[in-house]
C-alpha positions as CSV (number, residue, x, y, z in Angstrom):
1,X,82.8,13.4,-26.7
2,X,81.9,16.8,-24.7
3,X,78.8,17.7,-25.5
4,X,78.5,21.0,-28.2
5,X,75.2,21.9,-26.4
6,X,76.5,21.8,-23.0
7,X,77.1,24.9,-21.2
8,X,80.9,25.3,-20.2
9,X,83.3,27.8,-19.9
10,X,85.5,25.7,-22.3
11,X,82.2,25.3,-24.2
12,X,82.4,29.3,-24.7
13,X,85.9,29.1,-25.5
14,X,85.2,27.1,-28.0
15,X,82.2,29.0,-30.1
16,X,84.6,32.5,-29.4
17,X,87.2,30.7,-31.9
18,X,84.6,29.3,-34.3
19,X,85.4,25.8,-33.2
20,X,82.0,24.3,-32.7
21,X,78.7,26.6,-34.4
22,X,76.5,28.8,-31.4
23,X,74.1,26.9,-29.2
24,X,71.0,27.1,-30.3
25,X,68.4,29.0,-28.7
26,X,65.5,27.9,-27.0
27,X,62.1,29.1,-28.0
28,X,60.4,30.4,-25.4
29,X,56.7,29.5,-24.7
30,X,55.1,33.0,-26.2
31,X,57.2,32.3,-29.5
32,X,55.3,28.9,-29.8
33,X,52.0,30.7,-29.1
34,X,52.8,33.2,-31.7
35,X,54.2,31.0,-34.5
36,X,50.9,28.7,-34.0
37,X,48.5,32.0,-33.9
38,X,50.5,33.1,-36.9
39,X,49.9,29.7,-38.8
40,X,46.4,29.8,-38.1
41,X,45.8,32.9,-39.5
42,X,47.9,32.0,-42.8
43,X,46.1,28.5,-43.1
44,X,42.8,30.9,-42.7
45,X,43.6,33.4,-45.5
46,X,44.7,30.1,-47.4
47,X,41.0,28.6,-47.1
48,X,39.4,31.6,-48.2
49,X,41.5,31.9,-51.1
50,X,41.0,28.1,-51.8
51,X,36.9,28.6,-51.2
52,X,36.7,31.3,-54.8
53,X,38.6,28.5,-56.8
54,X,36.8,26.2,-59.6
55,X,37.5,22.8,-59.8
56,X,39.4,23.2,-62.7
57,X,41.8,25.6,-60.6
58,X,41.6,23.1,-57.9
59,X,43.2,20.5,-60.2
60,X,46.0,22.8,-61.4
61,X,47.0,22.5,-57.7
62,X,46.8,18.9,-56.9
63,X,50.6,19.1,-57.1
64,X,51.1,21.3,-54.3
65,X,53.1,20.2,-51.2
66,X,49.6,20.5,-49.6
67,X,47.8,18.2,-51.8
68,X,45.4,16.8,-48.7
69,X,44.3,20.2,-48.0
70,X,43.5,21.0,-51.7
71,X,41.7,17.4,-52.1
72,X,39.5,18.5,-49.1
73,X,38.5,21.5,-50.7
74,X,37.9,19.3,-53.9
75,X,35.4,17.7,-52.2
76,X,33.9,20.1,-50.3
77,X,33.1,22.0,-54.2
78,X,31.9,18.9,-55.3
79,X,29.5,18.7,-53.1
80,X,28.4,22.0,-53.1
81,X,28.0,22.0,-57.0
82,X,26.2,19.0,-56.8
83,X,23.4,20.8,-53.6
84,X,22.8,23.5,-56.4
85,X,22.3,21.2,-59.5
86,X,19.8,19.3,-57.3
87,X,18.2,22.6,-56.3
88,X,19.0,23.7,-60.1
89,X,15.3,22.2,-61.2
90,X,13.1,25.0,-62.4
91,X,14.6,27.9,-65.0
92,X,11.7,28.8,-66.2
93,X,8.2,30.2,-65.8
94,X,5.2,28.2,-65.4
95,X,1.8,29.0,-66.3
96,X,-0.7,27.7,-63.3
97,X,-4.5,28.4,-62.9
98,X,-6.4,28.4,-59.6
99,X,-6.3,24.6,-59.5
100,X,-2.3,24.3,-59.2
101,X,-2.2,27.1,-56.7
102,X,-2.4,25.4,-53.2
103,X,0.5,22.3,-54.8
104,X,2.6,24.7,-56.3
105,X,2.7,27.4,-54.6
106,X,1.6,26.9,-50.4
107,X,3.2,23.0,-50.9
108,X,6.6,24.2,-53.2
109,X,8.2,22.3,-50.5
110,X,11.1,22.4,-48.2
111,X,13.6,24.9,-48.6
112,X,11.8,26.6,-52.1
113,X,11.3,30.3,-52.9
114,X,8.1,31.0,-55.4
115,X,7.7,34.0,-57.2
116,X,4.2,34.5,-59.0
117,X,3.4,37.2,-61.3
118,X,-0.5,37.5,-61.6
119,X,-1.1,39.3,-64.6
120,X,-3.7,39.9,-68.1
121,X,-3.2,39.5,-71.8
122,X,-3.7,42.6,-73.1
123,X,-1.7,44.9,-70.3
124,X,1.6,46.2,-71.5
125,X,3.3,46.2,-68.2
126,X,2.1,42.4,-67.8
127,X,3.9,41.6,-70.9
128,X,7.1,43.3,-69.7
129,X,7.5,41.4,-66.3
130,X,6.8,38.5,-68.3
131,X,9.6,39.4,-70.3
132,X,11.9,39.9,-67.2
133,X,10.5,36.6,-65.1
134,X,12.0,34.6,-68.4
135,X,15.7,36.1,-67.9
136,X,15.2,35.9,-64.2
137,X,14.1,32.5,-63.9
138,X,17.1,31.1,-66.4
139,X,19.7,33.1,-63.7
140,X,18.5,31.8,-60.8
141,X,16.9,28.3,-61.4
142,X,16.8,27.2,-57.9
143,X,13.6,29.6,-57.5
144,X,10.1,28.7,-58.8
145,X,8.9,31.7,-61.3
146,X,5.3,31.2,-62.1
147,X,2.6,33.4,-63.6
148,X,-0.9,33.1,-63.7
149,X,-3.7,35.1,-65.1
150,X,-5.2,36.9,-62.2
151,X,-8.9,35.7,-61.8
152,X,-7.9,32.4,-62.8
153,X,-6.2,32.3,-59.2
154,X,-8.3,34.9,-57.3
155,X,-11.7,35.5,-58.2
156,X,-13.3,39.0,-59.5
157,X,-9.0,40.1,-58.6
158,X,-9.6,43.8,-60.1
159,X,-6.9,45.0,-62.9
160,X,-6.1,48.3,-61.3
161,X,-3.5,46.0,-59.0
162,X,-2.3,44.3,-62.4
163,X,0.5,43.6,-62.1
164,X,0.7,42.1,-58.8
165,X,3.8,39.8,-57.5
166,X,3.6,37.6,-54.5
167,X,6.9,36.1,-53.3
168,X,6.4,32.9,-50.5
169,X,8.9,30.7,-49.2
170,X,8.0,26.9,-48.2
171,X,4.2,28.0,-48.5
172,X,4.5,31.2,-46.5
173,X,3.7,34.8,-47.8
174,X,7.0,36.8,-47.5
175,X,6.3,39.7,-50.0
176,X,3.6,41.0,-51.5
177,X,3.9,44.0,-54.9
178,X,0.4,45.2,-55.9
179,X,-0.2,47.4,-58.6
180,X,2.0,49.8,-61.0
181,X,3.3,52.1,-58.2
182,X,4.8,49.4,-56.3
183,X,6.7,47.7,-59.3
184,X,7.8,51.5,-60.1
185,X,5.7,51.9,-63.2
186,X,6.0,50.1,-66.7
187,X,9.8,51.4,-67.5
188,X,11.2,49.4,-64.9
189,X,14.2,47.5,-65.9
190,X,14.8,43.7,-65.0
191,X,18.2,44.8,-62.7
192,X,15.3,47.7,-61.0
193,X,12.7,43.7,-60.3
194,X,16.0,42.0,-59.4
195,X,17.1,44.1,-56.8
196,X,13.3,44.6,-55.2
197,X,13.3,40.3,-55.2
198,X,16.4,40.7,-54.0
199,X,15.6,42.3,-51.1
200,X,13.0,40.1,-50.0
201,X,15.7,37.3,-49.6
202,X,14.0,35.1,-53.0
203,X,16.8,35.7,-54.8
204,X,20.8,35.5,-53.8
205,X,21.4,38.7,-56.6
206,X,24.8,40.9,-56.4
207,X,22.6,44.0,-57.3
208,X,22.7,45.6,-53.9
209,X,22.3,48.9,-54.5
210,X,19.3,50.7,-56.1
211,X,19.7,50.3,-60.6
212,X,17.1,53.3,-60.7
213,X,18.4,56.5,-61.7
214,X,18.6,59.4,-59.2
215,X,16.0,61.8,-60.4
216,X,18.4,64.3,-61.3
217,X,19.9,61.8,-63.8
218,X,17.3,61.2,-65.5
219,X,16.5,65.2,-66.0
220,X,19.7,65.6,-67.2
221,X,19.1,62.5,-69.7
222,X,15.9,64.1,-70.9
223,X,17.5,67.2,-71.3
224,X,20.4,65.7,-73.2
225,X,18.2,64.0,-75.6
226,X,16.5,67.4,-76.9
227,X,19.4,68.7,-77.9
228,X,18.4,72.3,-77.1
229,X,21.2,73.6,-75.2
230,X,20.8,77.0,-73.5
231,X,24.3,78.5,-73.0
């Protein structure tokens, strides 16, 4: 039997009247390059979408004519939630004194952010980063929060810095926030101390612009709140 492929003139004949389908045409070698680039972009797009799933999304997909890929990814989160659960070992704030200092703080270890707040019963802006280290350290408990009463760490430590953070990581000094004007006075909010941390690198937040309101927003706030419009 003549071969359907073969090119002949009775061979042309032959697809003009319908009698045996169109040869098939070759792909050239810039087609192959294109339909691999185009894959490789696809499977890319696909990877990223498959990184933002939860293992319970993951499972709804195990069915998938890609099951291998999915598993991989399956795998991959596992592993990953597991890293942070064993990273997950502080969320919340330790008191230290002066003895703990050097073991929990210059020897955290490998890897570990501190955050100390030195601070002194009786100061209201102590008491209100207190307040914010408790929410902070429960949202982000890979970090060590700790607090300690200022001369209990550092000797004759006068109040006028009070409050005073110090951020390290794996026993180096990174950041340093003395006194009032450098933690924005005592109305800051804990999304104003999350973005400052955040900045440092201590913290991974998603605050990334400044939470303090533009000067002229909080005129027109103050205004607002007298009620004593001039038209």
């Amino acid at each position: 039997m003549q071969d359907p492929n073969e090119d002949s003139e009775w061979n042309d004949v032959l697809r003009a009247k319908g009698i045996i389908p169109q040869k098939e045409k070759e792909i050239s070698e810039d087609q192959i390059v294109s339909m691999l680039e185009e894959t490789i972009e696809q499977k890319t797009k696909d990877d990223k979408k498959l990184s933002e799933l939860d293992l319970d999304e993951l499972d709804e997909l195990e069915d998938s004519e890609d099951e291998a890929v999915i598993q991989e990814w399956r795998r991959k989160r596992i592993a990953e939630i597991k890293e942070f659960t064993s990273k997950a070992k502080f969320g919340t704030v330790r008191e230290i004194s002066g003895q703990d200092y050097v073991s929990e703080v210059n020897k955290a270890g490998e890897g570990i952010w501190v955050i100390l707040h030195l601070y002194k019963q009786g100061i209201p802006f102590c008491a209100l980063l207190n307040q914010h280290f408790q929410e902070l350290a429960m949202k982000y408990p890979t970090v060590k929060f700790l607090k300690a009463i200022s001369t209990t760490c550092i000797p004759n430590f006068p109040d006028k810095n009070l409050p005073t953070i110090f951020v390290y990581y794996e026993g180096d000094m990174k950041k340093q926030f003395i006194g009032p004007v450098e933690l924005r006075g005592p109305k800051i909010s804990c999304d104003e101390l999350e973005y400052l941390l955040g900045k440092t690198g201590a913290i991974d937040t998603k605050i990334k612009e400044d939470p303090k309101p533009a000067v002229k927003d909080k005129l027109f706030s103050d205004l607002a709140d007298t009620n004593d419009w001039t038209l």
